[in-house]
C-alpha positions in Angstrom: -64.8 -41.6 -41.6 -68.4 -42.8 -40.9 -69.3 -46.6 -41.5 -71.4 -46.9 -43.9 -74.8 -49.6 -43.3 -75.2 -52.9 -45.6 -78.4 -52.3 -44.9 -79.5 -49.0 -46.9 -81.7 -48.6 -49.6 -79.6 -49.6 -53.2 -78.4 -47.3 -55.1 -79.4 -46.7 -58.5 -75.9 -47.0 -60.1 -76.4 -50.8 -59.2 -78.9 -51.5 -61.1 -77.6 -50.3 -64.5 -78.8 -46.2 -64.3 -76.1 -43.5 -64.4 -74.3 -43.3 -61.1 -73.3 -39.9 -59.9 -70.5 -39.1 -57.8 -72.4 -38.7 -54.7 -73.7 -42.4 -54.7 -69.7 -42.9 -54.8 -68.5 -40.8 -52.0 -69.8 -39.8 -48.6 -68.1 -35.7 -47.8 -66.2 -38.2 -45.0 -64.4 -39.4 -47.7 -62.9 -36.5 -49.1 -60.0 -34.9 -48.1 -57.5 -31.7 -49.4 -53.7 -31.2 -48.4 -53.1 -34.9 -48.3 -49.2 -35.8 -48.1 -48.3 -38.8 -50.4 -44.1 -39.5 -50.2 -45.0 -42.0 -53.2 -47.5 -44.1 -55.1 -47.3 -46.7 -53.6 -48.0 -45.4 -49.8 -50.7 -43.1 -51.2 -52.5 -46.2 -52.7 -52.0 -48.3 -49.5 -53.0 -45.2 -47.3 -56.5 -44.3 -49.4 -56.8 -48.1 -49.6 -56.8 -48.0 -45.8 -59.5 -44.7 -45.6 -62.1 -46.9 -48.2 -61.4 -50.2 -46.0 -62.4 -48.5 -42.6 -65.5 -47.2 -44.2 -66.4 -50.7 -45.6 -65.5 -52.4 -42.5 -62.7 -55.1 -45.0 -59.3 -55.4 -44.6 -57.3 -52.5 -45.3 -54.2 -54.8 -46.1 -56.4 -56.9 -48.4 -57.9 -53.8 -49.9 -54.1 -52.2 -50.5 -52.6 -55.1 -51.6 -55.6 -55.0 -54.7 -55.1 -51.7 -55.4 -51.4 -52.3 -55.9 -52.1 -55.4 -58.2 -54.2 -53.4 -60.2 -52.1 -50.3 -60.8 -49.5 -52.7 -61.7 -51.7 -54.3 -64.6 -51.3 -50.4 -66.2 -51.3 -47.0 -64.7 -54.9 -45.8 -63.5 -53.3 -42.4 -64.0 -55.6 -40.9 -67.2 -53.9 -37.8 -67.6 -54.1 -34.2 -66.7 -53.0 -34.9 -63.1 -55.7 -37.3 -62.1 -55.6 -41.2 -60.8 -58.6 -43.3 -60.5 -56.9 -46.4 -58.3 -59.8 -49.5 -58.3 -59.4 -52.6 -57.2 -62.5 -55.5 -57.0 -63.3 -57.3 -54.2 -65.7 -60.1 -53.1 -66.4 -58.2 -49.7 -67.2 -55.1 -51.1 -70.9 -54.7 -51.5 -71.2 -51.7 -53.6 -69.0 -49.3 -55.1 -67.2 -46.5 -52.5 -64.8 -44.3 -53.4 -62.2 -42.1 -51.9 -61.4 -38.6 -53.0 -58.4 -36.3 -52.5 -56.4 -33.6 -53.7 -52.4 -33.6 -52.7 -50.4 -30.9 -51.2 -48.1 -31.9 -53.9 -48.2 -33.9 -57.2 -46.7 -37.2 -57.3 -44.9 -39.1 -59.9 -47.9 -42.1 -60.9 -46.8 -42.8 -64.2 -50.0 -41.4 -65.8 -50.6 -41.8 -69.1 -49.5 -38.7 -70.0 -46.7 -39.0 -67.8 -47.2 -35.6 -65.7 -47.7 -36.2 -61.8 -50.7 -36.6 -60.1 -52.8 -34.8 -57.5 -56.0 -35.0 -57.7 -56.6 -38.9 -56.5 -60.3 -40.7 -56.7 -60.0 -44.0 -55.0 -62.6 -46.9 -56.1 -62.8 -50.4 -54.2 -65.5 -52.0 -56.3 -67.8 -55.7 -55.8 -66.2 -58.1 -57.7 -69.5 -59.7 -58.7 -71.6 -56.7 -60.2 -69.5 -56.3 -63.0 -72.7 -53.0 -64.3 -72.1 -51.2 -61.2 -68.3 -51.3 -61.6 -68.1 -49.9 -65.2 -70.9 -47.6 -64.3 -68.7 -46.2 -60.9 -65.8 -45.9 -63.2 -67.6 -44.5 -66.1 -69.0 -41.9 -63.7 -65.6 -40.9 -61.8 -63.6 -40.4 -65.1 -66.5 -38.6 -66.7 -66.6 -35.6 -63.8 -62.6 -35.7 -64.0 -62.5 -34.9 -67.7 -64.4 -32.1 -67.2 -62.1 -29.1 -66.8 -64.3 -26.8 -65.3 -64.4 -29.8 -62.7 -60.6 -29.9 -62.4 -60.3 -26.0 -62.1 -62.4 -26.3 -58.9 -61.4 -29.0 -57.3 -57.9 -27.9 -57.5 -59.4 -24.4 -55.7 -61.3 -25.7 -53.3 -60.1 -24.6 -50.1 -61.8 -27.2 -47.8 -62.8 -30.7 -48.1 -66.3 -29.7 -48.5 -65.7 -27.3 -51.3 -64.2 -30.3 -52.9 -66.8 -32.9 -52.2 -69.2 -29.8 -53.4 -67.4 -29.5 -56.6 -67.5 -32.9 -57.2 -71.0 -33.8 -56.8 -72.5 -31.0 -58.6 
């Protein structure tokens, strides 16, 4: 994964406009056939992937990931997560993206298992360009057409393709 700089232009999404996926997500940050043995090592290992990028902990980043999932399930159905966590050292939003060899139980809403996973670590203080990164994520992972070609992607820059479309 590629650092990202502190010192780059703003992104739009901050500043109240729709956010698209690619202000989110750098094609370093996307990944297919990931192995997950559970939940919880597949939100402490993506928490890990966002924190190297960010340059924050990772153990700090995991261990808010965790406390959020454990508030209520940020599976939303139809085999998708969106994990988030808020943190004072995160400057903007950055996400995470990946599809798993194999679903995993996340207690989901609708209670099916998840593969398709789309990590958010989120400032804590711009409380716009959180709902707005959230807002944006859920929205492209509605869309079935989406789902249908992120789950055929055959490499990670098919998927990063399908998602920022």
């Amino acid at each position: 994964m590629t650092a990202h700089r502190e010192d780059a232009a703003p992104r739009k999404g901050s500043a109240g406009a729709a956010m698209s996926v690619a202000e989110l997500l750098a094609p370093a940050d996307v990944a297919i056939d990931v192995r997950a043995a559970d939940k919880l090592s597949l939100l402490h290992s993506l928490a890990a992937r966002a924190a190297k990028s960010l340059g924050i902990s990772a153990d700090a980043l995991g261990a808010e990931i965790v406390k959020r999932d454990e508030l209520g399930s940020t599976g939303i159905g139809g085999g998708v997560c969106i994990p988030h966590a808020r943190m004072r050292e995160v400057r903007r939003p950055h996400g995470v993206l990946v599809r798993l060899r194999q679903p995993i139980e996340f207690h989901a809403v609708d209670g099916k298992p998840v593969d398709v996973v789309f990590l958010l670590a989120l400032p804590a203080s711009q409380q716009l360009a959180q709902l707005n990164a959230l807002a944006c994520a859920a929205r492209k992972l509605r869309d079935p057409e989406v789902l249908r070609q992120l789950r055929a992607a055959p490499s990670a820059a098919e998927l990063y393709a399908a998602i920022t479309r």
